[in-house]
C-alpha positions as CSV (number, residue, x, y, z in Angstrom):
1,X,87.1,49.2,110.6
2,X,84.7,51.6,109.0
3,X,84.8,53.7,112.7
4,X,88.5,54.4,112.5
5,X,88.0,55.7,109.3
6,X,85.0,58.4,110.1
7,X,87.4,59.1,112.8
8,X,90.1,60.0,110.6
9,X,87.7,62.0,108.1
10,X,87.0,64.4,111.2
11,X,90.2,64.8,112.0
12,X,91.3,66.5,108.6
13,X,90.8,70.6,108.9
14,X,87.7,71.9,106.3
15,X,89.6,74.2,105.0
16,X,91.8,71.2,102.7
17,X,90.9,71.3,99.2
18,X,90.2,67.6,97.3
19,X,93.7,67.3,95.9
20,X,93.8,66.4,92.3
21,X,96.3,64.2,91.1
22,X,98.8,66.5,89.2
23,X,97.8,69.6,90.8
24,X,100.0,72.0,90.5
25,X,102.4,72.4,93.1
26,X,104.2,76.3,93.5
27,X,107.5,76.8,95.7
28,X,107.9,80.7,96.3
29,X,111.2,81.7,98.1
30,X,110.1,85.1,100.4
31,X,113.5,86.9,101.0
32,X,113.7,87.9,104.0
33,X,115.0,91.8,102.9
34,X,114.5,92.7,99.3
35,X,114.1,95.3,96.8
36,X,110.3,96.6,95.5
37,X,111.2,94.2,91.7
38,X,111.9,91.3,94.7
39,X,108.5,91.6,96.1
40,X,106.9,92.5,92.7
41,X,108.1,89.1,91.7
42,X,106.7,87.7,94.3
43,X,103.3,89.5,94.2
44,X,103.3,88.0,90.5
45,X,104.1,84.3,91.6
46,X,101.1,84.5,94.1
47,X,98.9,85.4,91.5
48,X,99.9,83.3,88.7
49,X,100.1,80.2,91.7
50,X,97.0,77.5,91.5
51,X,96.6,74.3,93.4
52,X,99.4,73.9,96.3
53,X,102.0,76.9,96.7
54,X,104.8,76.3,99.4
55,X,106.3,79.5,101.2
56,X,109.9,79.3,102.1
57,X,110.9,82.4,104.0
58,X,114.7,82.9,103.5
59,X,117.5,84.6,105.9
60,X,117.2,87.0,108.7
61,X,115.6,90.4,108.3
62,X,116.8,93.5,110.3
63,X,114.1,95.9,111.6
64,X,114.2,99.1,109.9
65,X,111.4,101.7,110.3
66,X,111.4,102.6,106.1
67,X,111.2,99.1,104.8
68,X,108.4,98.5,107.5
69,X,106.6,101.1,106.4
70,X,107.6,100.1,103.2
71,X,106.5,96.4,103.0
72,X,102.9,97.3,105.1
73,X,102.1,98.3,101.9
74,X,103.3,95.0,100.1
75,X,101.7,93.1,103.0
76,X,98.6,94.0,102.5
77,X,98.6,93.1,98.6
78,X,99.8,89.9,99.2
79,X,96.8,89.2,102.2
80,X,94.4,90.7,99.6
81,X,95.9,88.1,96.9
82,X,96.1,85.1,99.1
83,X,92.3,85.4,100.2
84,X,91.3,85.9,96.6
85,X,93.3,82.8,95.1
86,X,91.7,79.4,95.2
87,X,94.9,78.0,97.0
88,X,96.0,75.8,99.8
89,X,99.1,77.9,101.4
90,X,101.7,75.3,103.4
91,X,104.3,77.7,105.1
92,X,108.0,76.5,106.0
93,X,109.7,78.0,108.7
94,X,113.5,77.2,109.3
95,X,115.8,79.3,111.8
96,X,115.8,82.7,112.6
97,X,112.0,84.0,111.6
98,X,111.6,87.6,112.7
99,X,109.0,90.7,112.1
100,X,107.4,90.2,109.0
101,X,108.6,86.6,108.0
102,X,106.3,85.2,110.8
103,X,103.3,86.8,108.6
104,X,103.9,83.8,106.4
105,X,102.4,81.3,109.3
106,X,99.6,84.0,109.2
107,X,98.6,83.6,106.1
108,X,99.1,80.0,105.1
109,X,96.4,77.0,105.8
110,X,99.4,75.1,107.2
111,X,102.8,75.6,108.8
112,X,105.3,73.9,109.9
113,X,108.7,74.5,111.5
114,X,111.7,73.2,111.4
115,X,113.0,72.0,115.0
116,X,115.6,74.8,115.3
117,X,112.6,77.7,114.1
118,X,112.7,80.8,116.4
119,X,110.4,83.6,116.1
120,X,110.8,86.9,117.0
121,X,108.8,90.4,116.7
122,X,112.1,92.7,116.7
123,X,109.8,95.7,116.0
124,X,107.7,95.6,119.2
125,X,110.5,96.9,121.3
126,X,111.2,99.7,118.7
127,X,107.5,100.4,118.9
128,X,106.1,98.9,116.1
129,X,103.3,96.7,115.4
130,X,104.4,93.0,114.5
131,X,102.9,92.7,111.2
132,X,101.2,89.5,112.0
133,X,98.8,91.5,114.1
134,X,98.3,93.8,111.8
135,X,96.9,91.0,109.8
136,X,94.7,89.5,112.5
137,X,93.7,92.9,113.3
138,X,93.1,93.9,109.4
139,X,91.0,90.3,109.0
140,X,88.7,90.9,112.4
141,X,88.3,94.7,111.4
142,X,87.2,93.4,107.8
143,X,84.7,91.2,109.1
144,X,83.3,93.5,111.6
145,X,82.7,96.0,109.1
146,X,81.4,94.1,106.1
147,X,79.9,90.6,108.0
């Protein structure tokens, strides 16, 4: 009856858009290595992306001190591009997800894993900050400093 739908209306998260029918729907593959034309290209997609846009990490990264110095950098554009674009982000996790591919379930509005998904922050026992709480930490910090 007209309860059990006002239950389902509060059930559904604020932050989903009204869906259009025909909006655009945007798959971007995230390697999980990758050199800086790989990332431009994705740092293009991202911008260029309305509507839905569906992040598929792909393969295993290795940790490596110069690429995660490296990819802080790209990181950071692509958190400053996601919370500028009028988008609804749906992550896909599948296997192995390690160091910065979890940063994809950080910034999306959705994620979902695949049953076999393990994640991983290789970095931390090297003594490096997992870059998903660089993002947490970079969002709170941001807030606190410009409310």
């Amino acid at each position: 009856g007209n309860n059990e739908k006002e239950q389902v209306e509060l059930a559904i998260p604020k932050s989903i858009p009204y869906m259009d029918p025909g909006m655009p729907v945007t798959t971007i593959e995230i390697p999980a290595m990758g050199d800086l034309k790989v990332w431009h290209n994705v740092i293009y997609q991202l911008q260029a992306a309305s509507g839905v846009v569906v992040l598929r990490g792909l393969g295993v990264g290795s940790w490596d001190k110069d690429i995660y110095l490296f990819m802080n950098d790209i990181w950071a554009e692509i958190c400053e591009i996601v919370d500028a674009r009028p988008t609804f982000i749906i992550n896909i996790a599948k296997g192995d997800v390690r160091s910065m591919q979890c940063t994809l379930a950080a910034i999306s509005d959705v994620s979902l894993a695949s049953p076999d998904a393990t994640f991983g922050f290789p970095e931390a026992k090297l003594g490096g900050m997992p870059a998903v709480a660089a993002y947490a930490m970079r969002k709170r910090v941001a807030d606190a400093i410009f409310p």
